[in-house]
N, CA, C and O atoms as a GROMACS GRO file, in nm:
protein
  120
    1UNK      N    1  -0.103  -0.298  -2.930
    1UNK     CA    2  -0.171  -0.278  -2.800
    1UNK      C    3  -0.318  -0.318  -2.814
    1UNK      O    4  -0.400  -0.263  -2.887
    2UNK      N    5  -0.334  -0.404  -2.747
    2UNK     CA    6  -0.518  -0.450  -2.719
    2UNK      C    7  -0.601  -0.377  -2.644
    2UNK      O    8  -0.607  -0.406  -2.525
    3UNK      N    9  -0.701  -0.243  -2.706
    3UNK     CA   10  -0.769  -0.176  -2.648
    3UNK      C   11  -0.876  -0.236  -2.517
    3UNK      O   12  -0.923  -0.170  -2.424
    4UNK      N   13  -0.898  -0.403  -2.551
    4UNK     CA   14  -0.979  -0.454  -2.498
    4UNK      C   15  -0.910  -0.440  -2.355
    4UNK      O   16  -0.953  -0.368  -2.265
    5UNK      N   17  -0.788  -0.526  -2.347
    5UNK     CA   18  -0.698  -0.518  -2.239
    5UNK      C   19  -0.719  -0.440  -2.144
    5UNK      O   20  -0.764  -0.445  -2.029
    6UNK      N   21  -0.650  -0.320  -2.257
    6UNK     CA   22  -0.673  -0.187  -2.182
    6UNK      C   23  -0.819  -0.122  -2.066
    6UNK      O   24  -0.822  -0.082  -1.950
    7UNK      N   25  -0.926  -0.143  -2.178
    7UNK     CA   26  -1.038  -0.129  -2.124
    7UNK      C   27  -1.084  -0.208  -1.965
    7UNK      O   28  -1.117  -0.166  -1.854
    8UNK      N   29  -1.063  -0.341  -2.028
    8UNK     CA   30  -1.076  -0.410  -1.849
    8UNK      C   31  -0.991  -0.397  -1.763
    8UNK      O   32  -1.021  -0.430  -1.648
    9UNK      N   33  -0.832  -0.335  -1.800
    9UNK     CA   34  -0.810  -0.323  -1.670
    9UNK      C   35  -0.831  -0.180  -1.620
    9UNK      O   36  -0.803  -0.154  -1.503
   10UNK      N   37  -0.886  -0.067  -1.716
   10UNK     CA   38  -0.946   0.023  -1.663
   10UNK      C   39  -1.045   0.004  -1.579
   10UNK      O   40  -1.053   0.060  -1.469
   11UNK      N   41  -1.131  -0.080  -1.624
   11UNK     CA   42  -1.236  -0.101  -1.571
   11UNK      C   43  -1.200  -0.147  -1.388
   11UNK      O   44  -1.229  -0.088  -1.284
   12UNK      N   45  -1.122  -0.285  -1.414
   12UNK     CA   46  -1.099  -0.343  -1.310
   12UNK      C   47  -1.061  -0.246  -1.190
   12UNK      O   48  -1.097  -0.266  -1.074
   13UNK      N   49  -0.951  -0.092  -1.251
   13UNK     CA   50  -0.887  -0.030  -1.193
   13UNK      C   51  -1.041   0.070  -1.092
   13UNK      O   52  -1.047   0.110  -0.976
   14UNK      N   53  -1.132   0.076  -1.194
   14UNK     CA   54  -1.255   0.193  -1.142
   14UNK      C   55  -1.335   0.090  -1.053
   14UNK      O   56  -1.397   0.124  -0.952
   15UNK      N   57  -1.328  -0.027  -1.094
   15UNK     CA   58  -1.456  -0.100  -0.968
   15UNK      C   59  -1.383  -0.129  -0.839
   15UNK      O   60  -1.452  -0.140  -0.738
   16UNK      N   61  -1.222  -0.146  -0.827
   16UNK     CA   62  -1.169  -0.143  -0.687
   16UNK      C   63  -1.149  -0.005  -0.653
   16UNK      O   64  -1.124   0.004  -0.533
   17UNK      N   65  -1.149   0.117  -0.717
   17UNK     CA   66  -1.154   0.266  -0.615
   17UNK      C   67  -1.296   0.258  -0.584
   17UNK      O   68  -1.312   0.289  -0.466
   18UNK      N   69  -1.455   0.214  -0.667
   18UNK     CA   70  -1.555   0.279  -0.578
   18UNK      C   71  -1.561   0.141  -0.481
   18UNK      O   72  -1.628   0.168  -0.382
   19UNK      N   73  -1.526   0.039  -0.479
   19UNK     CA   74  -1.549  -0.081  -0.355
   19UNK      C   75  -1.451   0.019  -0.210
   19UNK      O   76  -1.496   0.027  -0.095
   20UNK      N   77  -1.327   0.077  -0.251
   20UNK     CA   78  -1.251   0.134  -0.119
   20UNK      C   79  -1.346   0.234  -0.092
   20UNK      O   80  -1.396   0.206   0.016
   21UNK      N   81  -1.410   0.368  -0.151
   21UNK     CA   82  -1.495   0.440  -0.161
   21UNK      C   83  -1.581   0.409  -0.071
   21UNK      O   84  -1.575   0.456   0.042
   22UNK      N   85  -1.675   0.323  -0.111
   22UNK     CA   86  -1.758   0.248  -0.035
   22UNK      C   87  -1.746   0.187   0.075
   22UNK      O   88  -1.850   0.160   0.135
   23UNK      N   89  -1.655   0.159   0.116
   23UNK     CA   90  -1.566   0.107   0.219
   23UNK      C   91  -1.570   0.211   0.322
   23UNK      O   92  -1.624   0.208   0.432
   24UNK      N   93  -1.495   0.317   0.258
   24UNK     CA   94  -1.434   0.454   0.385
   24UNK      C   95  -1.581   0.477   0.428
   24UNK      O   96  -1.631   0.485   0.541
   25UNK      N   97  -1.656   0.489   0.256
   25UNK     CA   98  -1.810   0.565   0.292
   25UNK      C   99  -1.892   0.448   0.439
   25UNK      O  100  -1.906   0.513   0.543
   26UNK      N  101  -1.928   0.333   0.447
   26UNK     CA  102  -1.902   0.268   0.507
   26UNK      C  103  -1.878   0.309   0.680
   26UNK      O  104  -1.968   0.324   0.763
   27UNK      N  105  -1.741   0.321   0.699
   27UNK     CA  106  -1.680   0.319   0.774
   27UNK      C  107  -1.707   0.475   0.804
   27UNK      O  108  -1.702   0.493   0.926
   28UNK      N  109  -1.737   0.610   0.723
   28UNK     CA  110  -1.794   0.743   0.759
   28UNK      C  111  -1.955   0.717   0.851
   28UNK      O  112  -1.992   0.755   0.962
   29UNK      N  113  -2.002   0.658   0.774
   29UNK     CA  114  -2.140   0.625   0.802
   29UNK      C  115  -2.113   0.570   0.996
   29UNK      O  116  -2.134   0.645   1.091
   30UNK      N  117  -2.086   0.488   1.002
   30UNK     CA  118  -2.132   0.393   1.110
   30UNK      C  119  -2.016   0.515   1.222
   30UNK      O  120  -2.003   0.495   1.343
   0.00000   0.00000   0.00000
């Protein structure tokens, strides 16, 4: 198993929940 792998698609997985986040937040705001 390639920790690296792992790591970016953690990563990938945490920068598309705060973009939806940001989004709703966004969409709370206005």
């Amino acid at each position: 198993m390639h920790y690296q792998h792992f790591f970016l698609l953690l990563r990938f997985a945490g920068s598309l929940m705060e973009h939806s986040d940001r989004k709703h937040g966004t969409y709370v705001d206005q």
